[in-house]
PDB file of N, CA, C and O in Angstrom:
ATOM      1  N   UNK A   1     -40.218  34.762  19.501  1.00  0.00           N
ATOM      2  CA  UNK A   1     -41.140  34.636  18.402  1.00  0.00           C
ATOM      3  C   UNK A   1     -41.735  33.224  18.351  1.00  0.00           C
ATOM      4  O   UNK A   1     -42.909  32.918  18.141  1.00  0.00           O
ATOM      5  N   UNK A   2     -40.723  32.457  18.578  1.00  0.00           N
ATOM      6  CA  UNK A   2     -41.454  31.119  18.644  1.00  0.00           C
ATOM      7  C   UNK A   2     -42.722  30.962  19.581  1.00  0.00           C
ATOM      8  O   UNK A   2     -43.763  30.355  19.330  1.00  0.00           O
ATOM      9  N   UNK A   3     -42.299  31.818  20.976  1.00  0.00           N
ATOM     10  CA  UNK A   3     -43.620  31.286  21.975  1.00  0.00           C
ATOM     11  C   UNK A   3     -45.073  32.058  20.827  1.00  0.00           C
ATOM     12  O   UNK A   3     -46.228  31.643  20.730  1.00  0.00           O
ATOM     13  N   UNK A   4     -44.607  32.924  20.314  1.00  0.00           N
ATOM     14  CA  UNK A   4     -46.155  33.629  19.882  1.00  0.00           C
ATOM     15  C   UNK A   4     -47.007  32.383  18.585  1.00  0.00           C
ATOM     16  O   UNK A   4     -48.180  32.149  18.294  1.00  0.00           O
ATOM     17  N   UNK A   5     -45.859  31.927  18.178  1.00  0.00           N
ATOM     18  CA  UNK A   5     -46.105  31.172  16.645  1.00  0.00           C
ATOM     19  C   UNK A   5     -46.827  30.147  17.209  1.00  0.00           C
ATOM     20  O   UNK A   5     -47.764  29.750  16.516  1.00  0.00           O
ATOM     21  N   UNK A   6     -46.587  29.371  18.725  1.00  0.00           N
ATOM     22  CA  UNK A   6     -47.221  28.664  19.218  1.00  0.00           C
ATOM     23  C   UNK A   6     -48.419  28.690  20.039  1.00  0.00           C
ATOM     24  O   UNK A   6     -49.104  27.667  20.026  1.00  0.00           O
ATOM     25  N   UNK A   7     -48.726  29.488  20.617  1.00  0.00           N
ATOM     26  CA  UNK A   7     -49.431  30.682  21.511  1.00  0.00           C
ATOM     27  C   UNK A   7     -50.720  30.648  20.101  1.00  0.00           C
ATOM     28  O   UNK A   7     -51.910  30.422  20.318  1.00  0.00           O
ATOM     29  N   UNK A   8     -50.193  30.897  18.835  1.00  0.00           N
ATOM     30  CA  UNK A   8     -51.288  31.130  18.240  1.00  0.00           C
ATOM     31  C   UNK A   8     -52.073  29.307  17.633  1.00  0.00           C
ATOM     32  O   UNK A   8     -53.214  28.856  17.530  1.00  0.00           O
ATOM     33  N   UNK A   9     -50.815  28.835  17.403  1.00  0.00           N
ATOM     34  CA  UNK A   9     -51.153  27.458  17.595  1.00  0.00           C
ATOM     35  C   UNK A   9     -52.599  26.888  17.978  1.00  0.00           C
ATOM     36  O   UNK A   9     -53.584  26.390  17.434  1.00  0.00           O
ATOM     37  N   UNK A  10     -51.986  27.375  19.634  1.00  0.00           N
ATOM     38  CA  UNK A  10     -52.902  26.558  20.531  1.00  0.00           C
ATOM     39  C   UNK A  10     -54.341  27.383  20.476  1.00  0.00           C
ATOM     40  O   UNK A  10     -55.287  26.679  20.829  1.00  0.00           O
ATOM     41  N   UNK A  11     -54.617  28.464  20.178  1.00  0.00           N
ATOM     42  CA  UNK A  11     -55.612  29.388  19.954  1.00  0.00           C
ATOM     43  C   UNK A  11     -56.070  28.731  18.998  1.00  0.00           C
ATOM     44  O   UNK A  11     -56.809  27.826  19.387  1.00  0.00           O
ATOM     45  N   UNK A  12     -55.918  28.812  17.607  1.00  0.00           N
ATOM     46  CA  UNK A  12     -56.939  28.248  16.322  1.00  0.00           C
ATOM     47  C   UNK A  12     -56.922  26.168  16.858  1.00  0.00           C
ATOM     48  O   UNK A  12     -57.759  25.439  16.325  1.00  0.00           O
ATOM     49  N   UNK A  13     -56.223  25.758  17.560  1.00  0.00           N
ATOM     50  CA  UNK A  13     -56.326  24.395  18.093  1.00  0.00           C
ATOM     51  C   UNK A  13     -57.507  24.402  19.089  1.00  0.00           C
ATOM     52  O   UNK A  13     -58.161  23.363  19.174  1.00  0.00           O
ATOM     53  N   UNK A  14     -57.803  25.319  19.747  1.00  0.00           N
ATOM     54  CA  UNK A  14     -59.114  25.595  20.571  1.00  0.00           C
ATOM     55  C   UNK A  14     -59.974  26.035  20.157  1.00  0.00           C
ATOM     56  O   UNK A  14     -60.960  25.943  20.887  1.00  0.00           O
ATOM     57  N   UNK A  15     -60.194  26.777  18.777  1.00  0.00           N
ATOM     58  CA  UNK A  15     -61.137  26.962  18.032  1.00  0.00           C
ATOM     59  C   UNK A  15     -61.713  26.345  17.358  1.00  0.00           C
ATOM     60  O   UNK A  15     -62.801  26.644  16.866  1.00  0.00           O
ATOM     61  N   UNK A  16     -60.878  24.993  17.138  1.00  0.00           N
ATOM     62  CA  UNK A  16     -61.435  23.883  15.983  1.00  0.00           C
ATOM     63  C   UNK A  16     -61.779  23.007  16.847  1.00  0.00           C
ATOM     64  O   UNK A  16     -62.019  21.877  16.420  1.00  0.00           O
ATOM     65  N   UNK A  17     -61.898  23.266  18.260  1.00  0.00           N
ATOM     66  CA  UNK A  17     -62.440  21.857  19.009  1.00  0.00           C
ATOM     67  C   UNK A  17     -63.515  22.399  19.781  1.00  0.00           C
ATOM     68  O   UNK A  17     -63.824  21.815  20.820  1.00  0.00           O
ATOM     69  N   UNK A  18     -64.069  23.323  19.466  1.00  0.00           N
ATOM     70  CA  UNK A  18     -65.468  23.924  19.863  1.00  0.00           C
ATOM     71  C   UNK A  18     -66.699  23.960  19.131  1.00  0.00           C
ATOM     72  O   UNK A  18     -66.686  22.993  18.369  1.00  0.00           O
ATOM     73  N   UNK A  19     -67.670  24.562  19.011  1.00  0.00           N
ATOM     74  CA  UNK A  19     -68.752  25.209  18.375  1.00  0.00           C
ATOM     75  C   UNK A  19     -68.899  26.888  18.912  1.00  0.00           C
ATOM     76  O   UNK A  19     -69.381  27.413  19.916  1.00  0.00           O
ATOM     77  N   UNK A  20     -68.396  27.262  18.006  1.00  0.00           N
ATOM     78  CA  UNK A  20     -68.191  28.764  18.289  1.00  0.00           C
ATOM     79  C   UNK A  20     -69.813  29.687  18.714  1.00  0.00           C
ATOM     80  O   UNK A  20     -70.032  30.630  19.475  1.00  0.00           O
ATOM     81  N   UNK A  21     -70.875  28.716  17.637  1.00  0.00           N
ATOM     82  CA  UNK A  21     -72.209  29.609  18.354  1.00  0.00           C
ATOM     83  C   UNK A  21     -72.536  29.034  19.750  1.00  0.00           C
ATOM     84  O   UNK A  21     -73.284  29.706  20.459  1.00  0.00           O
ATOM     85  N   UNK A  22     -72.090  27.949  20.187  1.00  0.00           N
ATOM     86  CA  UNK A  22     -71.870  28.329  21.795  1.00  0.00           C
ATOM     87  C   UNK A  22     -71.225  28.156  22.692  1.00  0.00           C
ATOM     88  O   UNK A  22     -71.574  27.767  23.807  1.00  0.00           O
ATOM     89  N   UNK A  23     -69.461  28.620  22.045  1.00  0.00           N
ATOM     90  CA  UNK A  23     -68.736  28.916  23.206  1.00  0.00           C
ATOM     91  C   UNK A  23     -68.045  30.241  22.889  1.00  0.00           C
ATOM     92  O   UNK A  23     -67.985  30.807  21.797  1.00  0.00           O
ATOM     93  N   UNK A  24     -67.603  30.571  23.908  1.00  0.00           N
ATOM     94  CA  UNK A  24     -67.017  32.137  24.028  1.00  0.00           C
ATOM     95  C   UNK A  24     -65.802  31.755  24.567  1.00  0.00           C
ATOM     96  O   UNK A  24     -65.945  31.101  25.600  1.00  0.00           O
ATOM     97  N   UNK A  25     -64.030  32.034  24.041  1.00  0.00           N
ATOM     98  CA  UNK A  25     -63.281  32.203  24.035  1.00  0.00           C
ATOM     99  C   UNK A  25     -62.391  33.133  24.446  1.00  0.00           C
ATOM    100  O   UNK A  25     -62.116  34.055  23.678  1.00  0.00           O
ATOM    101  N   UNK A  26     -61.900  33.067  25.485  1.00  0.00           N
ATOM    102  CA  UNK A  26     -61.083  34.639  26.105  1.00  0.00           C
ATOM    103  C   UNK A  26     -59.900  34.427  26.245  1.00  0.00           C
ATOM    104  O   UNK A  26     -59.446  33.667  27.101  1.00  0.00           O
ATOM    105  N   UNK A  27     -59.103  35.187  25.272  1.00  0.00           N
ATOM    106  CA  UNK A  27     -57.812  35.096  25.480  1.00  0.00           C
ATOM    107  C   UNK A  27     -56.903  36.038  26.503  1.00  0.00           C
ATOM    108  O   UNK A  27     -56.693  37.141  25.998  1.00  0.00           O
ATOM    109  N   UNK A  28     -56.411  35.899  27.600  1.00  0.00           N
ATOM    110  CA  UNK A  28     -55.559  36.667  28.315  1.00  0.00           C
ATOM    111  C   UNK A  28     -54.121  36.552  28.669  1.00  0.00           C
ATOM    112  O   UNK A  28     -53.514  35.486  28.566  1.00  0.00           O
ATOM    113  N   UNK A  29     -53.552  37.712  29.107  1.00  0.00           N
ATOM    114  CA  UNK A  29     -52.417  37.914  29.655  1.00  0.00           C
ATOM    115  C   UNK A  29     -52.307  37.090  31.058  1.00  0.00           C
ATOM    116  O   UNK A  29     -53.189  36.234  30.985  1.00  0.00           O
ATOM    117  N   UNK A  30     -51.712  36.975  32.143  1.00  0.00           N
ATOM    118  CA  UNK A  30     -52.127  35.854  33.275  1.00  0.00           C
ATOM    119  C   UNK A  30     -50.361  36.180  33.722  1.00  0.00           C
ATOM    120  O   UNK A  30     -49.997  35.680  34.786  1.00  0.00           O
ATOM    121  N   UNK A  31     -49.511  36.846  33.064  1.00  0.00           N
ATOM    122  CA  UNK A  31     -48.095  37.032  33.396  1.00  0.00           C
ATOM    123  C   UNK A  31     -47.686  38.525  33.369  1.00  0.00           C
ATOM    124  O   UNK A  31     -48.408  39.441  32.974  1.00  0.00           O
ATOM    125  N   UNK A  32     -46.419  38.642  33.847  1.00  0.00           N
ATOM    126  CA  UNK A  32     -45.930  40.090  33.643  1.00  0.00           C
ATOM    127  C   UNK A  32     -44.427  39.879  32.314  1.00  0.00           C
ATOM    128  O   UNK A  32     -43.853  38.866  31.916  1.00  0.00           O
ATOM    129  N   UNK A  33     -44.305  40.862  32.089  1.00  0.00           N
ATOM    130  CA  UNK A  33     -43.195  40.591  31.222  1.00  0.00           C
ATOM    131  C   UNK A  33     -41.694  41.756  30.912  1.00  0.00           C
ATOM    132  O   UNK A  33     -42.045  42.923  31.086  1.00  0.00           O
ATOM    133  N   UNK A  34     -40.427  41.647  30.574  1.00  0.00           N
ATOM    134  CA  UNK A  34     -39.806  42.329  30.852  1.00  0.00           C
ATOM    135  C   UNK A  34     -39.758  43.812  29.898  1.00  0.00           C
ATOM    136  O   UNK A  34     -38.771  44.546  29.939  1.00  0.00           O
ATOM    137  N   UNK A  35     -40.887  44.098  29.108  1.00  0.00           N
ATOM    138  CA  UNK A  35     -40.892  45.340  28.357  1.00  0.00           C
ATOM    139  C   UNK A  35     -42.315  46.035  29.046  1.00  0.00           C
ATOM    140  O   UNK A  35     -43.448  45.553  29.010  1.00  0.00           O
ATOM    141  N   UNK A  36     -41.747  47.709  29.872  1.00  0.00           N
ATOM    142  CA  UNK A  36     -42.319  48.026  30.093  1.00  0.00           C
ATOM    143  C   UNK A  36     -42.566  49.561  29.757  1.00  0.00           C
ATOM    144  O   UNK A  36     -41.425  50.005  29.630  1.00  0.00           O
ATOM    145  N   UNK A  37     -43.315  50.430  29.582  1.00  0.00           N
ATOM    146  CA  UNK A  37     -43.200  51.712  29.065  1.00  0.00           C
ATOM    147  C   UNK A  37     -43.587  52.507  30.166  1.00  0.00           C
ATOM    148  O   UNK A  37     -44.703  52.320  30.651  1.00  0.00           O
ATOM    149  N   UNK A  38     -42.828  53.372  30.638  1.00  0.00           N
ATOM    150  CA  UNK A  38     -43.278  54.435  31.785  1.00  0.00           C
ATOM    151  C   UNK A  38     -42.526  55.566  31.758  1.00  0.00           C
ATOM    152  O   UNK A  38     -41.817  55.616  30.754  1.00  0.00           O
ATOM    153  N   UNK A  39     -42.434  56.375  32.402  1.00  0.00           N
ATOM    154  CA  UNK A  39     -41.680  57.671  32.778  1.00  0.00           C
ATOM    155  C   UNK A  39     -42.886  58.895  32.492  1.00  0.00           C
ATOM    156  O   UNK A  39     -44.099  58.927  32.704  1.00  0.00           O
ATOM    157  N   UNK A  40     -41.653  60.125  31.750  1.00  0.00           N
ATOM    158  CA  UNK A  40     -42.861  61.156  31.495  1.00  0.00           C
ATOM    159  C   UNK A  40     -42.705  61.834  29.667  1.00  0.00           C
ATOM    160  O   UNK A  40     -42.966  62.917  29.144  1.00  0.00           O
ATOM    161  N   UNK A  41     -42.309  60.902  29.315  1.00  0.00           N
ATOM    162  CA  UNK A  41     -42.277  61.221  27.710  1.00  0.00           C
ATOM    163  C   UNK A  41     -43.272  62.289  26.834  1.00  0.00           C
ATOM    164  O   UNK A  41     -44.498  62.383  26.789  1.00  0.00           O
ATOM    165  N   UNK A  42     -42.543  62.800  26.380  1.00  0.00           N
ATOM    166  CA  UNK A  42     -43.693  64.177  25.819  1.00  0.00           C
ATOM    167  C   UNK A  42     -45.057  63.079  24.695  1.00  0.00           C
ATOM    168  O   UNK A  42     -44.913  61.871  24.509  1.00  0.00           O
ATOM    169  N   UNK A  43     -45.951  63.702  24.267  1.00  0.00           N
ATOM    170  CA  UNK A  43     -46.947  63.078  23.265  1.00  0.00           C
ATOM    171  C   UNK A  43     -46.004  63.014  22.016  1.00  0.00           C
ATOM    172  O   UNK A  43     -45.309  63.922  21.560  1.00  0.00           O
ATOM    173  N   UNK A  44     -46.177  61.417  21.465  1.00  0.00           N
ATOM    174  CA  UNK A  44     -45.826  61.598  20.241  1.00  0.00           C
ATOM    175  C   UNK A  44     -43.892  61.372  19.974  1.00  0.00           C
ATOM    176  O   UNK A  44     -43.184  61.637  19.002  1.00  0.00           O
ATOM    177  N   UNK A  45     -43.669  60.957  20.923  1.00  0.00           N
ATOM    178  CA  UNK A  45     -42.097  61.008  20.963  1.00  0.00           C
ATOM    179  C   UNK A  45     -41.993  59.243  20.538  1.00  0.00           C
ATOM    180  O   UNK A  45     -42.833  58.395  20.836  1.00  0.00           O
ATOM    181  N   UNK A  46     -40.990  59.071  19.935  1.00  0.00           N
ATOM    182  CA  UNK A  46     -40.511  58.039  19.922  1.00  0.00           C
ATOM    183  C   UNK A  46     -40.087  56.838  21.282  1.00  0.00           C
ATOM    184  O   UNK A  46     -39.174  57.108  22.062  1.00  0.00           O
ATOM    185  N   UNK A  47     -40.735  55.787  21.376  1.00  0.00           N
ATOM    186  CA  UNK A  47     -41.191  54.773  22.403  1.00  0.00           C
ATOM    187  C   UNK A  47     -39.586  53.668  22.521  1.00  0.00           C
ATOM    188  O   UNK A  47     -39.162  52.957  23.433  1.00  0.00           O
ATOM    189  N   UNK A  48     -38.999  54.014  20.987  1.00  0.00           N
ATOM    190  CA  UNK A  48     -37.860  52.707  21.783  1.00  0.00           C
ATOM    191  C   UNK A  48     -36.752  53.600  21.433  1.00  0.00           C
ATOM    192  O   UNK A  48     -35.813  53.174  20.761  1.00  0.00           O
ATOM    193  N   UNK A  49     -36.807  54.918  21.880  1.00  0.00           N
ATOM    194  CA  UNK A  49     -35.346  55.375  22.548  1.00  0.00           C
ATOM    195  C   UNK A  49     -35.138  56.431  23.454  1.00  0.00           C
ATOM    196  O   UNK A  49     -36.289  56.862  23.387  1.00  0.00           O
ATOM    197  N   UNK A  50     -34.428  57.406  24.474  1.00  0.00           N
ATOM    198  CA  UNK A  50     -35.012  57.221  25.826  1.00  0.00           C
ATOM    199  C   UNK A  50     -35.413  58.804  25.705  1.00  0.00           C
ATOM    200  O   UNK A  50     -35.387  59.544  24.721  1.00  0.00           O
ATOM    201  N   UNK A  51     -35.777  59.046  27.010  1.00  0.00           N
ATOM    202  CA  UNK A  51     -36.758  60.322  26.837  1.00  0.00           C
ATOM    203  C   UNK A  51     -35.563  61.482  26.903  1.00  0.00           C
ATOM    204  O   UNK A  51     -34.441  61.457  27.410  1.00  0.00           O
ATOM    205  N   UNK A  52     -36.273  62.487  26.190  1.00  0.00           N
ATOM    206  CA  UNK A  52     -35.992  64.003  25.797  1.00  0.00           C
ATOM    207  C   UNK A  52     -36.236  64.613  26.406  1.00  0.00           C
ATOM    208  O   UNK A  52     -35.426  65.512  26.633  1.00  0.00           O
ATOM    209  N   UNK A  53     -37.831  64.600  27.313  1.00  0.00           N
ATOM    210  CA  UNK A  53     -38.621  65.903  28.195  1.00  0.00           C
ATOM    211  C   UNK A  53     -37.490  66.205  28.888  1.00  0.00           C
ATOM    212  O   UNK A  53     -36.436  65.583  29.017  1.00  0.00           O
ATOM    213  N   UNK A  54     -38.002  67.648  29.479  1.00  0.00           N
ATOM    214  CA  UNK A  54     -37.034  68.347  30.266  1.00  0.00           C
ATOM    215  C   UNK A  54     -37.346  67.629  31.130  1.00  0.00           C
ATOM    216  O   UNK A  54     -36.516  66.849  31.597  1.00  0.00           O
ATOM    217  N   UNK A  55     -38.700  67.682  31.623  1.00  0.00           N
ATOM    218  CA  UNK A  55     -38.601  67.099  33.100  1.00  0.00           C
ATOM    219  C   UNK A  55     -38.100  65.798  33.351  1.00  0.00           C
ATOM    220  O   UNK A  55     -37.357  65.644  34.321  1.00  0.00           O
ATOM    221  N   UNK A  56     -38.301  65.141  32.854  1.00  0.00           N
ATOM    222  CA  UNK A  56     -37.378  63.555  32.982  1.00  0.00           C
ATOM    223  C   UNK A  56     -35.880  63.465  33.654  1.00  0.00           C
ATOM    224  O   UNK A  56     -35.365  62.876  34.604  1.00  0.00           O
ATOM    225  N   UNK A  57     -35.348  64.662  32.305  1.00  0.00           N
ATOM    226  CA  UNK A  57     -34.041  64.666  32.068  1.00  0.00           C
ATOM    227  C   UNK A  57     -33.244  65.555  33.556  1.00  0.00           C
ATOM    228  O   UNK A  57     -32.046  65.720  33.787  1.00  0.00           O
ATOM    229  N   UNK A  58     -34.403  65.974  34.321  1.00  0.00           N
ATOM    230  CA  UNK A  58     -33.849  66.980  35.453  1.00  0.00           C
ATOM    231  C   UNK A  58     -33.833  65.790  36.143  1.00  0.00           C
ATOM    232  O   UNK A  58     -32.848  65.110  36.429  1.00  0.00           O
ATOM    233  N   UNK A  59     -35.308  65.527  36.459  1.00  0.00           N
ATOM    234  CA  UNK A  59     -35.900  64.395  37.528  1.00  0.00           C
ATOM    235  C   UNK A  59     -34.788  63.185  37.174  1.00  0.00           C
ATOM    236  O   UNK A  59     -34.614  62.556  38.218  1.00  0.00           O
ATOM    237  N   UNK A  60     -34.097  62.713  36.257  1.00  0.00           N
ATOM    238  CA  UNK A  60     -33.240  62.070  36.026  1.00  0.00           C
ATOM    239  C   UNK A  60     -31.719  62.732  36.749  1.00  0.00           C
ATOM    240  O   UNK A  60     -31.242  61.981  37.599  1.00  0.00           O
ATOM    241  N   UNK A  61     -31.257  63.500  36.601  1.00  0.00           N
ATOM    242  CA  UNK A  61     -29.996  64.356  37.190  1.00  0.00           C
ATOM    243  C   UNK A  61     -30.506  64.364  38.739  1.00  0.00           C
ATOM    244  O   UNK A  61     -29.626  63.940  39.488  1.00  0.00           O
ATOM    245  N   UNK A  62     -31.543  64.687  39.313  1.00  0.00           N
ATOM    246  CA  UNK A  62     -31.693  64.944  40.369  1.00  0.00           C
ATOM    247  C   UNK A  62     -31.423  63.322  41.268  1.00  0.00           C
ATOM    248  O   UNK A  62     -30.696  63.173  42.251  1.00  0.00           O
ATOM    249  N   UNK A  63     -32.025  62.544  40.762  1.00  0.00           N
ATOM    250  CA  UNK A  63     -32.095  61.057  41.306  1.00  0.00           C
ATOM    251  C   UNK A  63     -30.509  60.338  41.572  1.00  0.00           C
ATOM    252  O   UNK A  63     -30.207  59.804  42.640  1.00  0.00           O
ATOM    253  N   UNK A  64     -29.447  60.457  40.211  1.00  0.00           N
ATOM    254  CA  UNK A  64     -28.307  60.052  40.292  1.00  0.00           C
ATOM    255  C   UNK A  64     -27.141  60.811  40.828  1.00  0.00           C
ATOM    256  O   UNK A  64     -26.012  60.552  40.410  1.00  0.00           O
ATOM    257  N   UNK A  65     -27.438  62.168  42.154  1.00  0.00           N
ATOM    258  CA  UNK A  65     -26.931  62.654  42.308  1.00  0.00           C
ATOM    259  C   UNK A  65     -26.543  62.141  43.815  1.00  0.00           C
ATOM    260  O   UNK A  65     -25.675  62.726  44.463  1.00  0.00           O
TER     261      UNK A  65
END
C-alpha cells in the first residue's frame, strides 16, 4: 500500500510541474506482478477463491495424476 500512496505522490507531483493545456500525461504499467487471474472459471464466480467449473476441476485431476 505504501508503494501506491507514493506512486500517487509522484503523479499529482508531475501534475503540478506542468501546464496541463499542453502536456499529456501517460501513466503505465512497465512491470509484471505476482497476482494473476487465469484458468477456466465459469461467468460471474467469485475471483479470490479457487475454481468450481467442472472442467477445471477434471483438467485439474487429470494434470496431478
Amino acid at each position: 500500500m505504501h508503494e501506491v500512496l507514493a506512486f500517487d505522490r509522484a503523479v499529482e507531483t508531475a501534475l503540478s510541474l506542468v501546464n496541463l493545456d499542453e502536456t499529456l500525461i501517460i501513466v503505465t504499467a512497465d512491470h509484471g506482478h505476482t497476482m494473476t487471474m487465469a484458468g477456466y472459471q465459469s461467468r460471474g464466480s467469485d475471483i479470490r477463491g479457487t475454481s468450481q467449473d467442472q472442467f477445471t476441476a477434471t483438467k485439474k485431476a487429470k494434470n496431478y495424476q
